[in-house]
Backbone as CSV, one residue per row, in Angstrom:
resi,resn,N_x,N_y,N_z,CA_x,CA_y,CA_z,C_x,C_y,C_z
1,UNK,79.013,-86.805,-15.026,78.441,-87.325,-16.231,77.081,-86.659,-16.437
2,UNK,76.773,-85.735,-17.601,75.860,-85.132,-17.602,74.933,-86.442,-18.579
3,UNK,73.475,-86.243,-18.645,72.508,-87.219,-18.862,71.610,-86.180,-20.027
4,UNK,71.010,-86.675,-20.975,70.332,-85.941,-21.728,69.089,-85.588,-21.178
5,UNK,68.392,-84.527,-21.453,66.956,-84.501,-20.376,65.828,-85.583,-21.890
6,UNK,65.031,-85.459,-20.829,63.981,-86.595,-21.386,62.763,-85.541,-22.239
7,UNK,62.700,-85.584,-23.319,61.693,-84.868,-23.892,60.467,-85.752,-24.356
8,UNK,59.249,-85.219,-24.667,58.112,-86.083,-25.065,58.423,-86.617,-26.085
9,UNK,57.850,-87.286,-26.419,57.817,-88.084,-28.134,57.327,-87.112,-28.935
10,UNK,55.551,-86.386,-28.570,55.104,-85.850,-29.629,54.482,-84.697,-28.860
11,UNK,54.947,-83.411,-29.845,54.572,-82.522,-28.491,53.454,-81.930,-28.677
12,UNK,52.762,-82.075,-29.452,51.473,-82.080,-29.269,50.055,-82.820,-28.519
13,UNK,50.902,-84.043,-28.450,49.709,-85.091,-27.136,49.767,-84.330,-25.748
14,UNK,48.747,-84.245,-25.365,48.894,-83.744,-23.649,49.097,-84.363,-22.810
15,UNK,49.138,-85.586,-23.181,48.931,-86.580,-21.914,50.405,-86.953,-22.013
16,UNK,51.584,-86.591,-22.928,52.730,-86.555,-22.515,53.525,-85.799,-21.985
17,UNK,52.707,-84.310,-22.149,53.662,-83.134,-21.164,53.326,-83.562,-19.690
18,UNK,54.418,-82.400,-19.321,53.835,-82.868,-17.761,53.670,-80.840,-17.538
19,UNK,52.209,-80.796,-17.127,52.813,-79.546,-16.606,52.217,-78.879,-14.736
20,UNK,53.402,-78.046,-14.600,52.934,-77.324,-13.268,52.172,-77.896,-12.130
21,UNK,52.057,-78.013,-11.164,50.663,-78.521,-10.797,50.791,-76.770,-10.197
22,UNK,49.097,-76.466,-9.383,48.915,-74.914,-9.366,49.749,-74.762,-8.461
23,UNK,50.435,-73.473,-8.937,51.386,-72.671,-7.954,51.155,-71.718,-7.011
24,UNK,52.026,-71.513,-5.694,51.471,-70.663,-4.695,52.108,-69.315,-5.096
25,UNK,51.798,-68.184,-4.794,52.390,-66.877,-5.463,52.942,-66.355,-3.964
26,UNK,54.226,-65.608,-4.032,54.298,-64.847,-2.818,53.783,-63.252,-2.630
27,UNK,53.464,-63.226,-1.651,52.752,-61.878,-1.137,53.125,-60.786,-2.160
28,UNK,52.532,-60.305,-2.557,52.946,-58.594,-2.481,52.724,-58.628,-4.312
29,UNK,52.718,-59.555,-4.724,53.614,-59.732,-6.504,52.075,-59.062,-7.234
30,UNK,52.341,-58.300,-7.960,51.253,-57.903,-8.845,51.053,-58.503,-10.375
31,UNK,49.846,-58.954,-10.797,49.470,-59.524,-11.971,49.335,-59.030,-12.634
32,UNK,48.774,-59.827,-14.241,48.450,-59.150,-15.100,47.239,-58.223,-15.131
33,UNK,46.266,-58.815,-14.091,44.514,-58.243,-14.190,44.806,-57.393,-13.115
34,UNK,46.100,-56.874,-12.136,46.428,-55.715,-11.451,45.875,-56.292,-10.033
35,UNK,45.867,-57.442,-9.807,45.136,-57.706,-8.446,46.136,-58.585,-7.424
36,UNK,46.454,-57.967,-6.122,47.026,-58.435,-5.257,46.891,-59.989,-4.833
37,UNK,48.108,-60.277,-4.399,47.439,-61.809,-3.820,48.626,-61.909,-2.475
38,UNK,48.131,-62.701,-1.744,48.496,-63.206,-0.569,49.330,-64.165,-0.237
39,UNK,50.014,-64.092,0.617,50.801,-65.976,0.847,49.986,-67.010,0.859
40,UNK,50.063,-67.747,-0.127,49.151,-68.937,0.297,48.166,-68.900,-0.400
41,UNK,48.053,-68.183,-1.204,46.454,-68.271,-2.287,46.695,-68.619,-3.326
42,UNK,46.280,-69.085,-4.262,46.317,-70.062,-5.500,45.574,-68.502,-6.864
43,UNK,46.689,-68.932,-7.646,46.443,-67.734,-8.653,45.038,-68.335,-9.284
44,UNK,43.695,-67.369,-10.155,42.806,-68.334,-10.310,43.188,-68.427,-11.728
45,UNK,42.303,-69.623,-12.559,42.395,-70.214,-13.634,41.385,-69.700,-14.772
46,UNK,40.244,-69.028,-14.099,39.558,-68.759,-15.428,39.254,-67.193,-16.046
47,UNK,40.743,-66.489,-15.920,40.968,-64.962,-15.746,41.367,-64.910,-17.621
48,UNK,40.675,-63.750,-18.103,40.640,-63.604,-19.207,42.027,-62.829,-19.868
49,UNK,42.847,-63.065,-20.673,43.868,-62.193,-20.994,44.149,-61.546,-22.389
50,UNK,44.067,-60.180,-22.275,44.494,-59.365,-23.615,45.252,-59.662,-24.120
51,UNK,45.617,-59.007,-25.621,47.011,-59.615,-26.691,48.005,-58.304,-25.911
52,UNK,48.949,-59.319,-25.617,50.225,-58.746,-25.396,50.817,-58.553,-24.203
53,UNK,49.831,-59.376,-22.776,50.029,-60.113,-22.135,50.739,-61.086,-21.528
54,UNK,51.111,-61.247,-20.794,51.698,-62.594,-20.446,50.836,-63.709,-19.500
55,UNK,50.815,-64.832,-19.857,50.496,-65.679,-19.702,51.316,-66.400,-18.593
56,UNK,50.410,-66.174,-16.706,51.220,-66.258,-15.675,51.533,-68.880,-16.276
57,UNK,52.499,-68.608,-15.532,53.195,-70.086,-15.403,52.456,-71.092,-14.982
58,UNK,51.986,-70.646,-13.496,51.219,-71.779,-13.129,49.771,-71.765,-13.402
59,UNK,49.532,-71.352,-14.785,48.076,-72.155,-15.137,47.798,-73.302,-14.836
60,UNK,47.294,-73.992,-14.618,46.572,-75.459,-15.009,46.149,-75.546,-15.694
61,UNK,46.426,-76.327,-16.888,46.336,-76.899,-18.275,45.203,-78.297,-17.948
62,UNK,43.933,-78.174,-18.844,43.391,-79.745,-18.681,42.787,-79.391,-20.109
63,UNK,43.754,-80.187,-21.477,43.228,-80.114,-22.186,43.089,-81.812,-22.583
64,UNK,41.883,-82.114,-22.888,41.569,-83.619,-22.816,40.396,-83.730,-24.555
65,UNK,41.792,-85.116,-25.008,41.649,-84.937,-26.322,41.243,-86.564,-26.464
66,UNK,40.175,-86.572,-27.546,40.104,-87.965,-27.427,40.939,-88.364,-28.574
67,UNK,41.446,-89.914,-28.433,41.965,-90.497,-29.523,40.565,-91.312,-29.828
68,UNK,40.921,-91.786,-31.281,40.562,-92.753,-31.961,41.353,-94.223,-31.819
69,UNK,40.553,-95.266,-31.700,41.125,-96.676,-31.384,41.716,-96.831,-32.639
70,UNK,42.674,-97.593,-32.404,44.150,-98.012,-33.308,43.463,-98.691,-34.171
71,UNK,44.097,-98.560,-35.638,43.635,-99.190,-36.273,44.003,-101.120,-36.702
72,UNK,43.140,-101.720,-37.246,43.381,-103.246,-37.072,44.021,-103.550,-38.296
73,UNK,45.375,-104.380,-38.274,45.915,-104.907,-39.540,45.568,-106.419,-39.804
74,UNK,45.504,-107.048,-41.159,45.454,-108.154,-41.220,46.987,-109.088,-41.087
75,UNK,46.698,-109.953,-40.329,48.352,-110.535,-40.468,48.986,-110.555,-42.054
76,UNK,49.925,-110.180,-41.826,50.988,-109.185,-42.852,51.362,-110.867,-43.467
77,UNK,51.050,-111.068,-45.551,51.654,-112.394,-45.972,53.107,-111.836,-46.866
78,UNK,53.770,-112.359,-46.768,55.306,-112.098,-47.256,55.496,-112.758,-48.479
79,UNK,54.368,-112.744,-49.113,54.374,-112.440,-50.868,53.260,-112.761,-51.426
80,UNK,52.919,-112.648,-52.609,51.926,-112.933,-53.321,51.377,-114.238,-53.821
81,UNK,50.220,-114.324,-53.392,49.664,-115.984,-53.519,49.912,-116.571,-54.242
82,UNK,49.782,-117.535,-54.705,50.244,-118.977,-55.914,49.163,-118.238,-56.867
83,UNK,49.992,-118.418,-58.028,49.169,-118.017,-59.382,48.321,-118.889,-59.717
84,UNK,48.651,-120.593,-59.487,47.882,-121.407,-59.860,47.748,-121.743,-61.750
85,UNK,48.929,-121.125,-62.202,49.028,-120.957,-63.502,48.841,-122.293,-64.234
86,UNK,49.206,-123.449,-63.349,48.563,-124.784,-63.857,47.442,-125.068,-63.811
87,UNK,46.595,-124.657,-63.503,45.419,-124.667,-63.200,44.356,-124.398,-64.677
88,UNK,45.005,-122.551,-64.934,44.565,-121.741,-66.122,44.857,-122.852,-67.140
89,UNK,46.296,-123.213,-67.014,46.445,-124.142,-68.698,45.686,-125.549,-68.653
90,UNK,45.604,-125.479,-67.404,44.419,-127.089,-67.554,43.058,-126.821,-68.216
91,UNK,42.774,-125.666,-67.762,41.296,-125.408,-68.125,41.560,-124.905,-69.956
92,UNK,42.543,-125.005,-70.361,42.155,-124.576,-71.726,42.890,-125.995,-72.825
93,UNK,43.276,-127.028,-71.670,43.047,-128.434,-72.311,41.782,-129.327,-72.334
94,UNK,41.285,-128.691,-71.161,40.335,-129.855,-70.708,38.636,-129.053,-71.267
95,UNK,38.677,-128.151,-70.931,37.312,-127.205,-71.529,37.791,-125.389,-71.769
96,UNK,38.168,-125.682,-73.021,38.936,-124.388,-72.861,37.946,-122.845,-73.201
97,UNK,36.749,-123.081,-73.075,35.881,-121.517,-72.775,35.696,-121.273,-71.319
98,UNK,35.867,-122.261,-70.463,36.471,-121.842,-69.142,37.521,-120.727,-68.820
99,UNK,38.488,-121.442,-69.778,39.891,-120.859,-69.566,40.151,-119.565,-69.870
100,UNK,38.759,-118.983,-70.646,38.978,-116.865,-70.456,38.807,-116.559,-69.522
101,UNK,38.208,-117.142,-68.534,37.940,-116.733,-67.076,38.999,-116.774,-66.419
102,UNK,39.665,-118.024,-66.268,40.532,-118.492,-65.630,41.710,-117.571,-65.864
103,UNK,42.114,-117.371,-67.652,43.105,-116.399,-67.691,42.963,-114.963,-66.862
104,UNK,41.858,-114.559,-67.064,41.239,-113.358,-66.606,41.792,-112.857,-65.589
105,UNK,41.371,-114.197,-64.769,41.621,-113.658,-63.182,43.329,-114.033,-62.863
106,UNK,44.128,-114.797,-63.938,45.445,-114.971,-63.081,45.828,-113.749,-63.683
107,UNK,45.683,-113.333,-64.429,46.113,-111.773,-64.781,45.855,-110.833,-64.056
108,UNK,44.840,-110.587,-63.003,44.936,-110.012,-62.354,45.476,-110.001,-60.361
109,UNK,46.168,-110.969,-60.294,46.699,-111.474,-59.425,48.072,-110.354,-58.856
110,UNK,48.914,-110.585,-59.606,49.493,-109.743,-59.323,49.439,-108.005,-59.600
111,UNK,48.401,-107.604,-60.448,48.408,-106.414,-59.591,48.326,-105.449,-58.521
112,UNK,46.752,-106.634,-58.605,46.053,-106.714,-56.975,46.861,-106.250,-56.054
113,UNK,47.870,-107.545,-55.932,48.813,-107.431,-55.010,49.549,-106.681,-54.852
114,UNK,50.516,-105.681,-55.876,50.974,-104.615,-56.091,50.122,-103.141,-55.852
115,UNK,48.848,-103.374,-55.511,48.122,-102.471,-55.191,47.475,-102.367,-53.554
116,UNK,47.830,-103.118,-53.060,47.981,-103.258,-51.912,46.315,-104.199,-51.675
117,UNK,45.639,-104.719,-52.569,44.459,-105.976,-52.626,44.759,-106.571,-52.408
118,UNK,45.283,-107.362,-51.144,45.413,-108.521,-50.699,44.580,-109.652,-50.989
119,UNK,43.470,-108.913,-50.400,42.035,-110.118,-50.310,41.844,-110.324,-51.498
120,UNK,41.952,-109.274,-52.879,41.213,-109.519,-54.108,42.090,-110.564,-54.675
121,UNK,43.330,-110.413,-54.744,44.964,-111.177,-55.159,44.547,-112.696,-54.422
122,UNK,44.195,-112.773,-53.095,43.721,-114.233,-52.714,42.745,-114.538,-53.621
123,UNK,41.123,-113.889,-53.665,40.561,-114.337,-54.379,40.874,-114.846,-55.463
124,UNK,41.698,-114.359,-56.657,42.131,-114.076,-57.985,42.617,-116.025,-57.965
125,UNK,43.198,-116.171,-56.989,43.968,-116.951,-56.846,43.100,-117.984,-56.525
126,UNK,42.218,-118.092,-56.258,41.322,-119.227,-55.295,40.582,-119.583,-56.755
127,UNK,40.149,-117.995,-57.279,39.227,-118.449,-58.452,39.708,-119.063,-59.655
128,UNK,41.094,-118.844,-59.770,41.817,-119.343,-61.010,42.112,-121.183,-60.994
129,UNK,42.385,-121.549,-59.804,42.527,-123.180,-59.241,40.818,-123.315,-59.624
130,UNK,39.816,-122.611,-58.756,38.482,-123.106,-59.058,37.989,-123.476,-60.377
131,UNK,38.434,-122.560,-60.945,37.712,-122.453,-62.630,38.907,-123.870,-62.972
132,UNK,39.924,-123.865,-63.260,40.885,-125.301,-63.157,40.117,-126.739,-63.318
133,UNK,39.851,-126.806,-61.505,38.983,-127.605,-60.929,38.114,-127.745,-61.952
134,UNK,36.966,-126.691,-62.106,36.256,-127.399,-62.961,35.621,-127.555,-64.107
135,UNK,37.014,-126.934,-65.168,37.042,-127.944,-66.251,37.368,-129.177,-66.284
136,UNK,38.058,-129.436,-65.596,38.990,-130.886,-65.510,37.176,-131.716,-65.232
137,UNK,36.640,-131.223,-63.882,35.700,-132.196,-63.726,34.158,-132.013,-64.996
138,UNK,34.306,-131.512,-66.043,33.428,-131.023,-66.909,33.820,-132.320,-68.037
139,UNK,35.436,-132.558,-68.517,36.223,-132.775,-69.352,35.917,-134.291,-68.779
140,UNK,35.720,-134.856,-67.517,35.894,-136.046,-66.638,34.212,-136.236,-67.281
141,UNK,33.791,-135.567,-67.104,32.550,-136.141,-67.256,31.806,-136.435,-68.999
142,UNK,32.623,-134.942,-69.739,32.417,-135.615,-71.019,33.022,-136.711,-71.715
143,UNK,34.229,-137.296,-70.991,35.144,-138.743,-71.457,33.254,-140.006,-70.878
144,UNK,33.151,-139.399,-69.743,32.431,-140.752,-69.399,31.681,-141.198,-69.859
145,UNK,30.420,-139.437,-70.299,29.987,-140.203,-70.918,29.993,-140.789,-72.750
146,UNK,31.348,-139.944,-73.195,31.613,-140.314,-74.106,31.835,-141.792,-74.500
147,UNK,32.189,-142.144,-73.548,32.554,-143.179,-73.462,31.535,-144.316,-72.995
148,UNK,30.483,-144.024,-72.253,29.254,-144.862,-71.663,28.623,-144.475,-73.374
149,UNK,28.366,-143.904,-74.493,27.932,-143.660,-75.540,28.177,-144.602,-76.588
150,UNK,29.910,-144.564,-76.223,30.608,-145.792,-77.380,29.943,-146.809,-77.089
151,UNK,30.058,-147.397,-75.989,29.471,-148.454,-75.142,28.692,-149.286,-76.055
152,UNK,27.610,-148.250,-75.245,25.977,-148.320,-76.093,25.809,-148.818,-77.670
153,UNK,26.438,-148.040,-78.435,27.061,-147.810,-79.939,27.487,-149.532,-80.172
154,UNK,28.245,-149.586,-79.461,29.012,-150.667,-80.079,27.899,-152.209,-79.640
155,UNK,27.264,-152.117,-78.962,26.384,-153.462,-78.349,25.540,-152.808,-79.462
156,UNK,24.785,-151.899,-79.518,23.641,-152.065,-80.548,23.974,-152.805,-81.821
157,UNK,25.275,-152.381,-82.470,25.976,-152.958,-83.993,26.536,-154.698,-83.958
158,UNK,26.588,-154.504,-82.188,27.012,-155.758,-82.494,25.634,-156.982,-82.009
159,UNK,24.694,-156.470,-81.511,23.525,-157.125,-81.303,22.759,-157.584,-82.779
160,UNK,22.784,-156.535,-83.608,22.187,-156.694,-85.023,23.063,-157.473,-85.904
161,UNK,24.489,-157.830,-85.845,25.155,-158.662,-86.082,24.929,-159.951,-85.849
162,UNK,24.285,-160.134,-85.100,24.135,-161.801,-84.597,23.232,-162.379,-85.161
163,UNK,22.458,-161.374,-85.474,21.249,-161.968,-86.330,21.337,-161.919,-87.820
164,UNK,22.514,-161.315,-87.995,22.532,-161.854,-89.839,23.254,-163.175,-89.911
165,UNK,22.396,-163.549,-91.233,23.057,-165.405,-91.652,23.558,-164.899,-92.738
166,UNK,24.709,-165.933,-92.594,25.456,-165.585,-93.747,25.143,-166.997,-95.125
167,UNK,24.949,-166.794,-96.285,24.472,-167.782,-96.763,25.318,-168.079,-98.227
């Protein structure tokens, strides 16, 4: 059963080849720089070579490359935030010069997101409920005191009432 051999992933990283460790040469063999070597001596490493050359095997290779640290993702959301589109139409019942804002930003919600703005598409989304929020509490407050006004209104008319005679 033959086995596939194992190749690097990327053959440009060094730290996935494997190469040579230094090799011993046998006696007698002549080089490229024309110089004898011995049993047992280690070819050297920092010998200069012309074009057209060969490039002996057991070099020792130490080429040392730095990486850059991986980059950081934000946990990945599997769709696009709540439009909050009830929100927008509240604000253009309850105080509706709010509600250009409010439209504003749900309109831009999903592009954002289609543009790969996550964070802006959250924002869009946070701000469109916000602006919501507070017309409603703008609208809450002009009933009250619309209404603390009537109040008033109506005890004054009816205070001056008591004092007419009818004759």
């Amino acid at each position: 059963m033959m086995t596939e051999p194992q190749y690097p992933t990327d053959p440009q990283d060094p730290k996935e080849q494997q190469y040579p460790k230094e090799q011993q040469y046998p006696a007698g063999q002549q080089y490229s720089a024309g110089q004898q070597y011995s049993a047992g001596q280690e070819y050297p490493t920092g010998q200069q070579y012309s074009a057209g050359q060969q490039y002996p095997t057991g070099q020792q290779y130490s080429a040392t490359q730095q990486y850059s640290a991986a980059p950081t993702y934000a946990a990945p959301q599997y769709g696009p935030p709540k439009s909050n589109a009830g929100w927008a139409v509240a604000s253009i019942l309850f105080f509706w010069p709010i509600a250009f804002a409010a439209f504003n930003h749900l309109h831009d919600i999903y592009p954002k997101w289609a543009m790969g703005d996550h964070q802006g598409a959250q924002y869009a989304s946070e701000r469109v409920k916000k602006l919501g929020q507070i017309s409603l509490l703008i609208a809450v407050i002009c009933w009250v005191l619309f209404i603390a006004f009537y109040v008033i209104f109506l005890v004054a008319i009816v205070s001056s009432v008591d004092s007419y005679t009818y004759n």
